[in-house]
PDB file of N, CA, C and O in Angstrom:
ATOM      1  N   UNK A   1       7.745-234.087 145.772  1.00  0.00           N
ATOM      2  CA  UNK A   1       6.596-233.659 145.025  1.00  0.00           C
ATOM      3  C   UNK A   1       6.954-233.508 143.551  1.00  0.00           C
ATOM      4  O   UNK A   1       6.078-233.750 142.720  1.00  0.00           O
ATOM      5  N   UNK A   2       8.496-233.025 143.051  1.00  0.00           N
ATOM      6  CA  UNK A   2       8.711-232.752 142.021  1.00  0.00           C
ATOM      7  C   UNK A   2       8.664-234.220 141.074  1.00  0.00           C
ATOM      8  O   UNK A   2       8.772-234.269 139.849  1.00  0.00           O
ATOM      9  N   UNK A   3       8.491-235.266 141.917  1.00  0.00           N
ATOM     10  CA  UNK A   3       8.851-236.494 141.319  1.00  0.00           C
ATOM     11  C   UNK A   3       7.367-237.330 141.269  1.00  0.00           C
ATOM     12  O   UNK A   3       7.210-238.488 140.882  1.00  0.00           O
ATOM     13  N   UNK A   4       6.471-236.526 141.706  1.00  0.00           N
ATOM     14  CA  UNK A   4       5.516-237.137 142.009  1.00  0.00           C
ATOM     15  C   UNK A   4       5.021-238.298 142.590  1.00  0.00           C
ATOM     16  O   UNK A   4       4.014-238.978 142.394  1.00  0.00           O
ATOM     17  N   UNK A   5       6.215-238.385 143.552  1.00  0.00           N
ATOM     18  CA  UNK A   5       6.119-239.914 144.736  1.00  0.00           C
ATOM     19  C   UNK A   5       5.085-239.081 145.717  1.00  0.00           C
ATOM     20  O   UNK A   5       4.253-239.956 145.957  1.00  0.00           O
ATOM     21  N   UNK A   6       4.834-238.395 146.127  1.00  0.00           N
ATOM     22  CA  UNK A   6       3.849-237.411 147.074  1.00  0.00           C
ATOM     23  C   UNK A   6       3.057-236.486 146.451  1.00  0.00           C
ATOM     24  O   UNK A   6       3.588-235.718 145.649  1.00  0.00           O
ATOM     25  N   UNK A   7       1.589-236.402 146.728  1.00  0.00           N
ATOM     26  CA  UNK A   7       0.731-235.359 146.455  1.00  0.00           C
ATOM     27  C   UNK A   7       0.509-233.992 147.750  1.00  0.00           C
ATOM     28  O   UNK A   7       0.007-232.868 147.739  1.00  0.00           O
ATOM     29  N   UNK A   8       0.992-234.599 148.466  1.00  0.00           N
ATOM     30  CA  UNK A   8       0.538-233.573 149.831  1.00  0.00           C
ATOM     31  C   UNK A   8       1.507-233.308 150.952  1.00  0.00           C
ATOM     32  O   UNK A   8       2.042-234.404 151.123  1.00  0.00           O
ATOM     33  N   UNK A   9       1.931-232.615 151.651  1.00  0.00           N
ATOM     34  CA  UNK A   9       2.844-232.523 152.931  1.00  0.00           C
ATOM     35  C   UNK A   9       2.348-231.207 153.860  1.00  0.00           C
ATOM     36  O   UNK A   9       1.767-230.194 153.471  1.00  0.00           O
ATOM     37  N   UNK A  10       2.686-231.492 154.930  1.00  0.00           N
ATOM     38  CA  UNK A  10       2.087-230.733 155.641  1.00  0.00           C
ATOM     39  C   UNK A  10       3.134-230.216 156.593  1.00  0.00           C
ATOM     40  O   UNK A  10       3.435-231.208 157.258  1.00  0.00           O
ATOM     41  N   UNK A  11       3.673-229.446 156.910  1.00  0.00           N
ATOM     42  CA  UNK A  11       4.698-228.922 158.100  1.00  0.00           C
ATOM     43  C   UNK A  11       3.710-227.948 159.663  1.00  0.00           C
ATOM     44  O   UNK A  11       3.283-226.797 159.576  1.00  0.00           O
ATOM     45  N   UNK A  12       3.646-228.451 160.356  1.00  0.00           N
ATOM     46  CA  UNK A  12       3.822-227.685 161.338  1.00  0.00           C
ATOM     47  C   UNK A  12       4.647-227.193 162.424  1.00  0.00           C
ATOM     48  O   UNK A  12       5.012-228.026 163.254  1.00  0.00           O
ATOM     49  N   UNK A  13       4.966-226.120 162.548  1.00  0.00           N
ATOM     50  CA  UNK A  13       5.889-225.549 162.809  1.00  0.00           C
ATOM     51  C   UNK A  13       5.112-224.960 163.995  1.00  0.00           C
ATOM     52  O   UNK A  13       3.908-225.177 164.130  1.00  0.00           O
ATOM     53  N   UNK A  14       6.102-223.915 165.191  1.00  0.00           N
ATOM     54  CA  UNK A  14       5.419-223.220 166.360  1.00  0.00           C
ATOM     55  C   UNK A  14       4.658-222.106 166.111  1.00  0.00           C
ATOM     56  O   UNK A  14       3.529-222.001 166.591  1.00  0.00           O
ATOM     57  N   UNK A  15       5.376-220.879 165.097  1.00  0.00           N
ATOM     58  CA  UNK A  15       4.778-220.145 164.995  1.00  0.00           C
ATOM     59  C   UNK A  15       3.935-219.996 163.222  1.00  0.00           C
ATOM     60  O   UNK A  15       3.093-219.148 162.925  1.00  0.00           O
ATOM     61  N   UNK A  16       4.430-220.970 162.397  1.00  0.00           N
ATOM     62  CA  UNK A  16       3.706-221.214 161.067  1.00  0.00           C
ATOM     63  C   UNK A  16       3.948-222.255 160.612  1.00  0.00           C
ATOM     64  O   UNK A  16       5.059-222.780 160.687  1.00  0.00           O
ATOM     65  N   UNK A  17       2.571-222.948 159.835  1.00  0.00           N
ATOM     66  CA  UNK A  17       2.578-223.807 159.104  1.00  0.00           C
ATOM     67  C   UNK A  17       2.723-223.746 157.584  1.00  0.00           C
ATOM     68  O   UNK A  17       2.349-222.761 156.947  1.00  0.00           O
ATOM     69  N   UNK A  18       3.241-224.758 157.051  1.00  0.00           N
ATOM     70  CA  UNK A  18       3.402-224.818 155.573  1.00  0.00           C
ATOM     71  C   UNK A  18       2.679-226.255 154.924  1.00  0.00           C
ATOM     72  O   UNK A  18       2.715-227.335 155.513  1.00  0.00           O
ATOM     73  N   UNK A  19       2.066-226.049 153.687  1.00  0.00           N
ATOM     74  CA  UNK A  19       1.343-227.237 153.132  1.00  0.00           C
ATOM     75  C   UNK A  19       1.587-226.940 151.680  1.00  0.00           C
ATOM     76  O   UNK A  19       1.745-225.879 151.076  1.00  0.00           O
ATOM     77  N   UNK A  20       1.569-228.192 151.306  1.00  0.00           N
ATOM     78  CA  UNK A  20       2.293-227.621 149.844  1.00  0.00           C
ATOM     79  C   UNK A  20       0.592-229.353 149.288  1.00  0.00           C
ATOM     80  O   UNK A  20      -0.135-230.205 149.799  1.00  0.00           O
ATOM     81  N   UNK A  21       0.997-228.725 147.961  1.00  0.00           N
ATOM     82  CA  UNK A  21      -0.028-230.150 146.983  1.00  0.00           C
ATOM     83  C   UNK A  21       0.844-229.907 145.614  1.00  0.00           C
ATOM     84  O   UNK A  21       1.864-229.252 145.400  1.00  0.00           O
ATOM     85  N   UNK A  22       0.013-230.710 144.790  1.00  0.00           N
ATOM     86  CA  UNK A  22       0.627-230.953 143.632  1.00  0.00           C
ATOM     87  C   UNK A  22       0.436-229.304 142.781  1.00  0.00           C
ATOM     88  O   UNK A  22       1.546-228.889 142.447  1.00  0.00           O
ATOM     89  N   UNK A  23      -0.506-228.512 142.461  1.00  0.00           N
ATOM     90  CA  UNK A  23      -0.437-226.462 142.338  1.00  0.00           C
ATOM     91  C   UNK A  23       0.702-225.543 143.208  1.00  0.00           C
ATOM     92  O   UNK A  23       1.532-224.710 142.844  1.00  0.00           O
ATOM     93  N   UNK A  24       0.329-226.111 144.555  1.00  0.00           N
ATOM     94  CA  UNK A  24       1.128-224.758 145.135  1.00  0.00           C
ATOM     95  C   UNK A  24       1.284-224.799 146.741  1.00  0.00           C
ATOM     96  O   UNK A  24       0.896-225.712 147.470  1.00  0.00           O
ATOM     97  N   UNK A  25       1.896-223.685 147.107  1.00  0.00           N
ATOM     98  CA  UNK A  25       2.068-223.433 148.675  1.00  0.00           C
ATOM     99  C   UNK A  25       0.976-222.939 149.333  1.00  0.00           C
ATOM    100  O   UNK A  25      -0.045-222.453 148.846  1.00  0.00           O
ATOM    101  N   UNK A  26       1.316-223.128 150.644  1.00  0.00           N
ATOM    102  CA  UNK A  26       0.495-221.878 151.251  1.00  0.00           C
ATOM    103  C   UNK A  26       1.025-222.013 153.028  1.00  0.00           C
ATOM    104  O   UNK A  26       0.924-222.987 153.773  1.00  0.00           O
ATOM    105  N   UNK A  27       1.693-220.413 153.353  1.00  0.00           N
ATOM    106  CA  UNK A  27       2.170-220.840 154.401  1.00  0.00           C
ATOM    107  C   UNK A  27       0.827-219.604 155.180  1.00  0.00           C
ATOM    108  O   UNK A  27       0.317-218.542 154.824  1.00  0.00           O
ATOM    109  N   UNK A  28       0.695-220.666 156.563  1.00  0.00           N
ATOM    110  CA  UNK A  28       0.069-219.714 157.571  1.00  0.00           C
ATOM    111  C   UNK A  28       0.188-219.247 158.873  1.00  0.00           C
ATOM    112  O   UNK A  28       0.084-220.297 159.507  1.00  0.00           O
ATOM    113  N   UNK A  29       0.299-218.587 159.478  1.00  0.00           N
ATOM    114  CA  UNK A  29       0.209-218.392 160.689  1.00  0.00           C
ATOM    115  C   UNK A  29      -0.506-218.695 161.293  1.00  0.00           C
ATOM    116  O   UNK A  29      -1.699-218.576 161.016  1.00  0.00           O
ATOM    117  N   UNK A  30       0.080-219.376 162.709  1.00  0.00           N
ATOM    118  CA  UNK A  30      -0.525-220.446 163.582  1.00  0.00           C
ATOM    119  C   UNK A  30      -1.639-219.451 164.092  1.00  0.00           C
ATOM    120  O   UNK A  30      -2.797-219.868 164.093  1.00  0.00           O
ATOM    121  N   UNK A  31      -1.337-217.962 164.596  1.00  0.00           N
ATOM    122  CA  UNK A  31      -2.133-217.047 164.879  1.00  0.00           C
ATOM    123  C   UNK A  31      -3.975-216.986 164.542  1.00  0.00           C
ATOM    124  O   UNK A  31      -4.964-216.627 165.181  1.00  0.00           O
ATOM    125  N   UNK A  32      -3.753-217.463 163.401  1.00  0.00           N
ATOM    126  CA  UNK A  32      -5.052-217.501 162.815  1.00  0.00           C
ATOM    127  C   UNK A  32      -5.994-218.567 163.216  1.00  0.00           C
ATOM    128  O   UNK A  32      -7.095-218.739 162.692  1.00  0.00           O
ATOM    129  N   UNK A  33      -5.417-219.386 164.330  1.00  0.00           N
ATOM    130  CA  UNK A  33      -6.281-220.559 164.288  1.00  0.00           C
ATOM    131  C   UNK A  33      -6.353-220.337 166.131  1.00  0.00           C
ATOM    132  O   UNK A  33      -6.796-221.215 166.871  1.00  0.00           O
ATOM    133  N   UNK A  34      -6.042-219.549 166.420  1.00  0.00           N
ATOM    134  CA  UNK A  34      -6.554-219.008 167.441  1.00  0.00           C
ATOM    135  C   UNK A  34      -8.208-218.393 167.476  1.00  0.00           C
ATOM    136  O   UNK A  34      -8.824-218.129 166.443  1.00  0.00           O
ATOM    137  N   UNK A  35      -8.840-218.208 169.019  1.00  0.00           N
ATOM    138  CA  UNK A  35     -10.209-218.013 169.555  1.00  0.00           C
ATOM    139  C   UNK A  35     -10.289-217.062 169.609  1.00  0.00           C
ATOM    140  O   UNK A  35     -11.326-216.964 170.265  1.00  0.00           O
ATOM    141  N   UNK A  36      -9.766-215.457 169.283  1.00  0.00           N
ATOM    142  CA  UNK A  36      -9.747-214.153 170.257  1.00  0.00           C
ATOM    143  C   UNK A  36     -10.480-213.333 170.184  1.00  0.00           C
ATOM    144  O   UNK A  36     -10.281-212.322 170.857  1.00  0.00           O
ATOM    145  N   UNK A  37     -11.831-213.445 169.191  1.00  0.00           N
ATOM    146  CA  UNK A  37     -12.759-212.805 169.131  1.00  0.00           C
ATOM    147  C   UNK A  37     -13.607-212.553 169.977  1.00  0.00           C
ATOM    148  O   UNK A  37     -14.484-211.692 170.042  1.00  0.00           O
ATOM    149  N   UNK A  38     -13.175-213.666 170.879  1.00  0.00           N
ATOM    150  CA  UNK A  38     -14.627-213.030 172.168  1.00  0.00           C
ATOM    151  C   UNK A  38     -13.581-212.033 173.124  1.00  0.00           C
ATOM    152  O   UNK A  38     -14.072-211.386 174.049  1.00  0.00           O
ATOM    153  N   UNK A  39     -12.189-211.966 172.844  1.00  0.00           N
ATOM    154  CA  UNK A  39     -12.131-210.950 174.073  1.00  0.00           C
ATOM    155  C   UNK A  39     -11.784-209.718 173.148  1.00  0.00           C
ATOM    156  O   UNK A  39     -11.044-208.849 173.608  1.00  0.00           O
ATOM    157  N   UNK A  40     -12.335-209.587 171.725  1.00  0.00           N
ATOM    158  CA  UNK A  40     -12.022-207.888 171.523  1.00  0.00           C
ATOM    159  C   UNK A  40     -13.294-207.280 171.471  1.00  0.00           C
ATOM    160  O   UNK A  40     -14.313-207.955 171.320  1.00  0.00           O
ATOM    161  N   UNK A  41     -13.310-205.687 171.620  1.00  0.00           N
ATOM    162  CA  UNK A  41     -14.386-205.254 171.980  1.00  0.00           C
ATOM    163  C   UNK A  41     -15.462-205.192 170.422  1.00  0.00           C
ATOM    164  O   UNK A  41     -15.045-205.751 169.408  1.00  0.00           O
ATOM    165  N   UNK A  42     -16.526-204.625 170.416  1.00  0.00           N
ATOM    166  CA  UNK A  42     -17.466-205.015 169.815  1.00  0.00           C
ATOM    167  C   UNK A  42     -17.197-204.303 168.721  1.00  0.00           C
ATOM    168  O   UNK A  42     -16.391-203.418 169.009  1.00  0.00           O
ATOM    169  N   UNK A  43     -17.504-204.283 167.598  1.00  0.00           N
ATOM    170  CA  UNK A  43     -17.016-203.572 166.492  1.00  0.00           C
ATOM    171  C   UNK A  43     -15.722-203.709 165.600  1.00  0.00           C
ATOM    172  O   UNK A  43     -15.487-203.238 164.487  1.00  0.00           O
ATOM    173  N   UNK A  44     -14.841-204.615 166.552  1.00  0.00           N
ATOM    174  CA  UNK A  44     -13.139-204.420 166.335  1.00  0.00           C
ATOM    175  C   UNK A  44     -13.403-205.702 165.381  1.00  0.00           C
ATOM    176  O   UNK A  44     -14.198-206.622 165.572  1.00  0.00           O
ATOM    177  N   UNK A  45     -12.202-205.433 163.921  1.00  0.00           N
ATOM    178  CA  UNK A  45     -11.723-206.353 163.013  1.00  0.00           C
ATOM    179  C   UNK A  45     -10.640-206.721 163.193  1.00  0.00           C
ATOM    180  O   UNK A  45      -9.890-205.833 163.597  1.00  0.00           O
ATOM    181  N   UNK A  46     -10.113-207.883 163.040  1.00  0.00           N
ATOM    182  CA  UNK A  46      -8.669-208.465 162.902  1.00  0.00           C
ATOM    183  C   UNK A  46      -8.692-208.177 161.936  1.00  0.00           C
ATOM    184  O   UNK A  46      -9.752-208.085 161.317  1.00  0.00           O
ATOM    185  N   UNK A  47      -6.963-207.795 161.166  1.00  0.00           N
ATOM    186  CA  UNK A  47      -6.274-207.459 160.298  1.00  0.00           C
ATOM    187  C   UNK A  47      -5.273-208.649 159.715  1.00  0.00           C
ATOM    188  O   UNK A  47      -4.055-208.567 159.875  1.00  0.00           O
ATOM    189  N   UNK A  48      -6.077-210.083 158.825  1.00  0.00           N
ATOM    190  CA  UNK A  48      -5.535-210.895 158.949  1.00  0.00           C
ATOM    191  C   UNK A  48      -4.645-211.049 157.381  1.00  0.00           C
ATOM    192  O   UNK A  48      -4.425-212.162 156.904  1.00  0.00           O
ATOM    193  N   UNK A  49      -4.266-209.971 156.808  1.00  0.00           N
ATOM    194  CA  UNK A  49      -4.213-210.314 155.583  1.00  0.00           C
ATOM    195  C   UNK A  49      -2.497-210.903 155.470  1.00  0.00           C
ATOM    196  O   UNK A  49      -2.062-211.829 154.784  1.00  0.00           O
ATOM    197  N   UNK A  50      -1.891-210.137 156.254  1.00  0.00           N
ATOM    198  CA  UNK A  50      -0.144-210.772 156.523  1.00  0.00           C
ATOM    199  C   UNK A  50       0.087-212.118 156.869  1.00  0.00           C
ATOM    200  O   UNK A  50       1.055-212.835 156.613  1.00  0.00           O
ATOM    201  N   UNK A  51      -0.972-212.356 157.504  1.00  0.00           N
ATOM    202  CA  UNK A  51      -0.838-213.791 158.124  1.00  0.00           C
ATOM    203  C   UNK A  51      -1.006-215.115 156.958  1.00  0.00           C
ATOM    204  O   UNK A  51      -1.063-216.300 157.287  1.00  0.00           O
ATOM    205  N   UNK A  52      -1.049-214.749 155.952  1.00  0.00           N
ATOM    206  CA  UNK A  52      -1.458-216.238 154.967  1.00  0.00           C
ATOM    207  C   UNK A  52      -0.999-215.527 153.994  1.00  0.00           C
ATOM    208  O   UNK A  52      -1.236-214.340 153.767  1.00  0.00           O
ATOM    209  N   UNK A  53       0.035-216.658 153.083  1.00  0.00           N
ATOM    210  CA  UNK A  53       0.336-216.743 151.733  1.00  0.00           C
ATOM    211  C   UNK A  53       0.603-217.556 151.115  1.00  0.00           C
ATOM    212  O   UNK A  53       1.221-218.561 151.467  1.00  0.00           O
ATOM    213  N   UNK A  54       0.004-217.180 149.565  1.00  0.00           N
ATOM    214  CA  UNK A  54       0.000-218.858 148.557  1.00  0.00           C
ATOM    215  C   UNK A  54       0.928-218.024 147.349  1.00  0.00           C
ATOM    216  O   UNK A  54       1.261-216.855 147.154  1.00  0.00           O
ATOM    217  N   UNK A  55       1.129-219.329 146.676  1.00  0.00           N
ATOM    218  CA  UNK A  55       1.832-219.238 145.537  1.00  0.00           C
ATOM    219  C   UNK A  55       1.909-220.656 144.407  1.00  0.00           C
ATOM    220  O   UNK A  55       1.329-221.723 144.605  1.00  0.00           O
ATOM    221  N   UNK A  56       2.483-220.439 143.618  1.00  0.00           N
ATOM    222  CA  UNK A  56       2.604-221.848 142.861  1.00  0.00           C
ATOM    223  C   UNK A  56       3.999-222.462 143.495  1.00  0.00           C
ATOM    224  O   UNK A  56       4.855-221.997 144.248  1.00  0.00           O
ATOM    225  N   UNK A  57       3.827-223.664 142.866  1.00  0.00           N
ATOM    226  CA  UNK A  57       5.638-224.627 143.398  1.00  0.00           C
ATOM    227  C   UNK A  57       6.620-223.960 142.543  1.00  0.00           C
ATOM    228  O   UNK A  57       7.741-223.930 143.052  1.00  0.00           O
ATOM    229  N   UNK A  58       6.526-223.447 141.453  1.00  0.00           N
ATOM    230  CA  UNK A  58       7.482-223.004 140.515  1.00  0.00           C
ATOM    231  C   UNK A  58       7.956-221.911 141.882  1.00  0.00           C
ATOM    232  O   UNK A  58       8.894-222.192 142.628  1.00  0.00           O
ATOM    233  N   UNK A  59       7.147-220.690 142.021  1.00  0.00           N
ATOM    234  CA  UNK A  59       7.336-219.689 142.809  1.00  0.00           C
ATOM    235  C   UNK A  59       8.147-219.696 143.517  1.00  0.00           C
ATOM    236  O   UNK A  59       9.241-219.132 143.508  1.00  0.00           O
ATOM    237  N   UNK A  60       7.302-220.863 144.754  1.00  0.00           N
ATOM    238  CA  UNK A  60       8.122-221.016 146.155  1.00  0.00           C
ATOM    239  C   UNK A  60       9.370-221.647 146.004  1.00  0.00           C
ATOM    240  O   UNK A  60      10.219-221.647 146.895  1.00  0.00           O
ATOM    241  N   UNK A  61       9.566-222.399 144.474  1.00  0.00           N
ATOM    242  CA  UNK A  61      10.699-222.792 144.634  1.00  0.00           C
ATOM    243  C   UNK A  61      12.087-221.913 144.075  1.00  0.00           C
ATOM    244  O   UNK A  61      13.252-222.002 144.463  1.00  0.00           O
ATOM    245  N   UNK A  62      11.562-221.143 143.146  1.00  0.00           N
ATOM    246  CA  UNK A  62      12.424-219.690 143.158  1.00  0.00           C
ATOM    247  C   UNK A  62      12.787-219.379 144.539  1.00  0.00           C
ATOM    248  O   UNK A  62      13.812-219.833 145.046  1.00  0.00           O
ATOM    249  N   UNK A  63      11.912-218.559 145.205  1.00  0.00           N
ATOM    250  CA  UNK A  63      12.047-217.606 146.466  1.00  0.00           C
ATOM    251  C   UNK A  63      13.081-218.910 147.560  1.00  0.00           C
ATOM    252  O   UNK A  63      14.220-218.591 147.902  1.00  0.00           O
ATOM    253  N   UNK A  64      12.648-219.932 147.873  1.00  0.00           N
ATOM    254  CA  UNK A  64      13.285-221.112 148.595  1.00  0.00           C
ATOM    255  C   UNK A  64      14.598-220.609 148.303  1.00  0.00           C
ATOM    256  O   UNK A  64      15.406-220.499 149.226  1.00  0.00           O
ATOM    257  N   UNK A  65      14.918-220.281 147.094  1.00  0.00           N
ATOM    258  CA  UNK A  65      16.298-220.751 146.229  1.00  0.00           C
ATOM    259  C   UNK A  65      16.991-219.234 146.366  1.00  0.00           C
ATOM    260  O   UNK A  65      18.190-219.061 146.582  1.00  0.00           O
ATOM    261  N   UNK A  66      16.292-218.480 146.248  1.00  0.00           N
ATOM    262  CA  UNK A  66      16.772-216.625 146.833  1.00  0.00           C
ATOM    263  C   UNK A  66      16.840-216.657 147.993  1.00  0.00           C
ATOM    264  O   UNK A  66      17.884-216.198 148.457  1.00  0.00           O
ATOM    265  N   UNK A  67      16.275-216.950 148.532  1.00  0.00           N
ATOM    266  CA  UNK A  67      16.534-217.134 150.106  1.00  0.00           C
ATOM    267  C   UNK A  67      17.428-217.897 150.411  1.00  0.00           C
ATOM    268  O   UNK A  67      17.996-217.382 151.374  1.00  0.00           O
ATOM    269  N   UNK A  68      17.808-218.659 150.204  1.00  0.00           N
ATOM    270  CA  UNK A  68      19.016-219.735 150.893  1.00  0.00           C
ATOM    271  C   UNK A  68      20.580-218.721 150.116  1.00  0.00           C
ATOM    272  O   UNK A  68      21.692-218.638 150.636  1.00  0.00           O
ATOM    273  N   UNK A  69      20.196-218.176 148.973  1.00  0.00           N
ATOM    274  CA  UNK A  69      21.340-217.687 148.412  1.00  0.00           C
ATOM    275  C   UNK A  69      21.866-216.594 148.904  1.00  0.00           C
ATOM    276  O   UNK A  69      23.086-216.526 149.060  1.00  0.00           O
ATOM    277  N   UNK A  70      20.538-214.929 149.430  1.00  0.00           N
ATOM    278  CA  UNK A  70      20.835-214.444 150.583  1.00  0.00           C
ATOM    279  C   UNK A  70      21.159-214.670 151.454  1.00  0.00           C
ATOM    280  O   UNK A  70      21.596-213.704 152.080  1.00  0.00           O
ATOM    281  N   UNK A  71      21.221-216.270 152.291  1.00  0.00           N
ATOM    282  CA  UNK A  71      21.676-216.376 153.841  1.00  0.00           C
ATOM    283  C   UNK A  71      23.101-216.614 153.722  1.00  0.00           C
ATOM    284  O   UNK A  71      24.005-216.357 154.517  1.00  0.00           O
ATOM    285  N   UNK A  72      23.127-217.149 152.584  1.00  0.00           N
ATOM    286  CA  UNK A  72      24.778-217.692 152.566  1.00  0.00           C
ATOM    287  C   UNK A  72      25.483-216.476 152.410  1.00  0.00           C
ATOM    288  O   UNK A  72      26.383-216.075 153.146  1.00  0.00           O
ATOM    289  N   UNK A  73      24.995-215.875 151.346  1.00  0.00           N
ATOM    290  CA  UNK A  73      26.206-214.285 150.942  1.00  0.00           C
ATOM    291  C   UNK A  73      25.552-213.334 152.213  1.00  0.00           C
ATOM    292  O   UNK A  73      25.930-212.202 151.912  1.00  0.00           O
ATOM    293  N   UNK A  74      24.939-213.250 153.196  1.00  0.00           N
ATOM    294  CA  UNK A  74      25.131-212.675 154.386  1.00  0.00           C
ATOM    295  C   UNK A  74      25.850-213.036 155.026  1.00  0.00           C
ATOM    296  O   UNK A  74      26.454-212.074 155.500  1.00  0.00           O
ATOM    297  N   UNK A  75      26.390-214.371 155.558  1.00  0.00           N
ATOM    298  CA  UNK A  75      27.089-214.976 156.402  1.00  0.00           C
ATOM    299  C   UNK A  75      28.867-214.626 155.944  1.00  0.00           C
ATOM    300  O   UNK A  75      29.740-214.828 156.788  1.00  0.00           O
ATOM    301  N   UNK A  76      29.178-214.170 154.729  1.00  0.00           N
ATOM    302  CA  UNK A  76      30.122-214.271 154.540  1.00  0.00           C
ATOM    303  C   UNK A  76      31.060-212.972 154.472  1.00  0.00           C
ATOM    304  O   UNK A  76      30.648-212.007 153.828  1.00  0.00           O
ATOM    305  N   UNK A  77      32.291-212.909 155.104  1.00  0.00           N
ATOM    306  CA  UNK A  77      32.968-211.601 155.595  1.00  0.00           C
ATOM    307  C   UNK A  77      32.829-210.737 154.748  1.00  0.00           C
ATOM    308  O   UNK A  77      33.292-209.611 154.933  1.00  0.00           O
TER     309      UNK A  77
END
């Protein structure tokens, strides 16, 4: 994407998906694309706000880059 050979990608994954475009991310939980409203009782809201997040490519590609740097200096004695 950084090269602009691709405008779009799409990952699906088991428990979340990721889609990125030429602006930004957005990862979601597969959760959300579930039916379960007919079996909660009447009145009840899902609490879906954890389940989805966006950002720009600059962003995700920071955090990508903190994250891989935390796993490594965890792994190490």
């Amino acid at each position: 994407m950084e090269k602009g050979q691709i405008t779009q990608y799409h990952f699906q994954g088991s428990e979340f998906q990721l889609r990125l475009d030429k602006v930004g991310a957005e990862v979601l939980a597969n959760a959300l694309g579930y039916e379960v409203y007919e079996e909660l009782p009447e009145n009840t809201e899902l609490y879906d706000q954890e389940l989805q997040a966006e950002c720009g490519l600059l962003d995700f590609q920071q955090a990508l880059l903190e994250w891989q740097r935390f796993i490594k200096n965890k792994s190490l004695p």
